[in-house]
C-alpha positions in Angstrom: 14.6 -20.5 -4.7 13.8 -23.8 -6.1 12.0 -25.0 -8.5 10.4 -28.5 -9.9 11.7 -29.1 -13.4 9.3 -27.8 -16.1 7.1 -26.4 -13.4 6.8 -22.3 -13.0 5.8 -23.2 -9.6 8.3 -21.8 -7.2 8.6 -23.7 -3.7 9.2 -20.8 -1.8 7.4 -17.2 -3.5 9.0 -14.7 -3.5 7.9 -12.4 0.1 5.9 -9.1 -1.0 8.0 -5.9 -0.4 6.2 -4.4 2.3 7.2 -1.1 1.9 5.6 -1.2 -1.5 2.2 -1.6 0.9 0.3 1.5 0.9 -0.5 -0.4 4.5 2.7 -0.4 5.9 3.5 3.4 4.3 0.5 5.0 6.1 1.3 2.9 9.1 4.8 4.4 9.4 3.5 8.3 8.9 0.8 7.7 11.8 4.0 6.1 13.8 6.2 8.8 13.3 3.0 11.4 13.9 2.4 9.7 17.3 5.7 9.3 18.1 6.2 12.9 17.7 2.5 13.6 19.1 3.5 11.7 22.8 6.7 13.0 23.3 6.1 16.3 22.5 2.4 17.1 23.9 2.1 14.2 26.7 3.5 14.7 30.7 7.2 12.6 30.7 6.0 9.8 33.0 2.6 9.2 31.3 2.2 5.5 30.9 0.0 6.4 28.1 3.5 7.4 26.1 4.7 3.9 25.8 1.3 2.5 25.1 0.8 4.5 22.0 3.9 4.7 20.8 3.9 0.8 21.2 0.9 0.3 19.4 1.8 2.8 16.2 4.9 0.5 16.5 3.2 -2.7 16.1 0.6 -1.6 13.3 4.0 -0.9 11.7 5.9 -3.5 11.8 3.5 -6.1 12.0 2.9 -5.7 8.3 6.3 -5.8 8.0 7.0 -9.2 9.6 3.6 -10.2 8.3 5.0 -9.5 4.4 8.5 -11.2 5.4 6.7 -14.4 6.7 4.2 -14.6 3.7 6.4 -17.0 1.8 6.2 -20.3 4.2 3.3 -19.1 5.9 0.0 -17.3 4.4 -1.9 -18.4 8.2 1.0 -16.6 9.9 1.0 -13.4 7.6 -2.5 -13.1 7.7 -2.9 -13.3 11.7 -0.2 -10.2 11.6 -1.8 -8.0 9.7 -4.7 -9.0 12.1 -2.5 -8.0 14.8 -1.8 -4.8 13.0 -5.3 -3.8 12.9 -6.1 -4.4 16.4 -3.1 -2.5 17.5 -4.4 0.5 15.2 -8.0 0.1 16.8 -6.0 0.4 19.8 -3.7 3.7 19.2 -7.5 5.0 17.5 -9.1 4.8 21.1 -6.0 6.8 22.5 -6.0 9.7 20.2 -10.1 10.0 20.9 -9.4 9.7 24.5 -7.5 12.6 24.6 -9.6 14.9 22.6 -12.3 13.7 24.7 -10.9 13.6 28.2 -9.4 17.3 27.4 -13.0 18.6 25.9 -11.0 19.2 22.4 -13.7 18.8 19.3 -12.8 15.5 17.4 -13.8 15.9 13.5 -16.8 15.0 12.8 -18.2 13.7 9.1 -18.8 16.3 7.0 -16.8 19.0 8.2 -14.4 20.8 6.4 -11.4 19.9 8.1 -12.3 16.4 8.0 -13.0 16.4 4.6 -9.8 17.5 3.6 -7.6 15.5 5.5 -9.3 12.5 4.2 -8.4 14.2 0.6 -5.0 14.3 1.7 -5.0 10.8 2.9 -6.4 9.1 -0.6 -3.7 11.1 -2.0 -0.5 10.9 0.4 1.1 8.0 2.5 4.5 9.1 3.2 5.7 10.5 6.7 7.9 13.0 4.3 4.7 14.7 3.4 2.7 14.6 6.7 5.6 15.8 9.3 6.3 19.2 8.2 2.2 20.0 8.6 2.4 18.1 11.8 5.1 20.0 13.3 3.3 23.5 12.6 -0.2 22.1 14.1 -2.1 22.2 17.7 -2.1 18.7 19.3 -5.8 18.8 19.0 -5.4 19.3 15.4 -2.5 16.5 15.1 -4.7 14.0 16.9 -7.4 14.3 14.6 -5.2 13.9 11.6 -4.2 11.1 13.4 -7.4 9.5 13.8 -8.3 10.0 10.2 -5.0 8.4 8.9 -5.6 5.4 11.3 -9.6 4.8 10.2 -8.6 5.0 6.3 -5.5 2.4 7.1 -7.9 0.3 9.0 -9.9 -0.2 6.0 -7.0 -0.7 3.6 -5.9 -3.2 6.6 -9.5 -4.8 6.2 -8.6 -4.8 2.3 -5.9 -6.3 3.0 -6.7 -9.3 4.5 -9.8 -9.9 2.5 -7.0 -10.1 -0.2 -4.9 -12.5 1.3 -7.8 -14.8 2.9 -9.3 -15.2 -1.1 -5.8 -15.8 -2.0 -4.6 -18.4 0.6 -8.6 -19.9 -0.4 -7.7 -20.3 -3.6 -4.0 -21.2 -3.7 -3.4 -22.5 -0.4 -0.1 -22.2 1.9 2.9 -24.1 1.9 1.8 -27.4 2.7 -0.7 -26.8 -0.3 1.9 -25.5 -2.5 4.3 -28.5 -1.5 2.1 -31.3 -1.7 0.9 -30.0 -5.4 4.7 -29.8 -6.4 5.2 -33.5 -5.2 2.3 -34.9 -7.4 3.0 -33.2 -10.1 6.6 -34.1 -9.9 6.1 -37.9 -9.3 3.7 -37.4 -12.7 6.7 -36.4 -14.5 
């Protein structure tokens, strides 16, 4: 890390610890769920395996990658977490194709189930928590805790990048950051 002389400016910021992201920790319980989800209640040879699993993976690490780039690039992290979202949107359509194609009820607002697994979301983000209840549930049941985990991370993901777009407004990126440091030095 360097830094300009009597300047608490740091070239390079320190990268955000993504697994501090409430983001990235509900992103890895819906990964795990789905991963668990295809391979257990899918037919082996159902391209729609790889496609969801593929897309829980890339809401995941997405963040990830999005949080390690952050500290030369705000543009890059932001378009990430972009991609994170729309790979969530994706894995959402998946889960409500399958309740709808094999006439299961998907939740709907106000019931009781609903209800409380949105209570459980606001209150839980680790895989820990959400696998042993996962493991004992009906693949109906699983893809509708599913769904709800992935809407409330899609707004946490729009959140998100509301955050980081007033941020990178106000402070800039890296050319920003590096052109003020120059100035300032040369003043000095």
């Amino acid at each position: 890390m360097s830094k300009n002389p009597g300047d608490g400016e740091s070239l390079l910021p320190i990268g955000g610890n993504y697994r501090k992201l409430f983001t990235f920790q509900k992103a890895e319980a819906i990964y795990d769920i789905t991963f668990y989800f295809c391979k257990k209640y899918l037919n082996r040879g159902d391209r729609t395996i790889d496609q969801m699993i593929q897309a829980a993976r890339s809401g995941k690490q997405n963040i990830a990658e999005g949080s390690a780039a952050s500290s030369t690039s705000k543009e890059m992290e932001i378009k990430l977490v972009n991609v994170a979202k729309a790979s969530s949107q994706e894995l959402l359509i998946d889960y409500e194709d399958y309740l709808r194609t094999r006439n299961h009820r998907q939740w709907e607002d106000g019931s009781v189930e609903l209800e409380k697994m949105r209570e459980l979301g606001r209150k839980h983000n680790d895989t820990a928590f959400y696998m042993p209840m996962v493991k004992v549930r009906p693949p109906e049941t699983i893809a509708n805790m599913a769904i709800c985990l992935i809407k409330q991370n899609d707004y946490l993901l729009f959140k998100q990048l509301k955050s980081l777009g007033e941020d990178f407004l106000k402070n800039g990126g890296m050319r920003e950051r590096m052109t003020r440091m120059r100035i300032e030095g040369r003043k000095k």
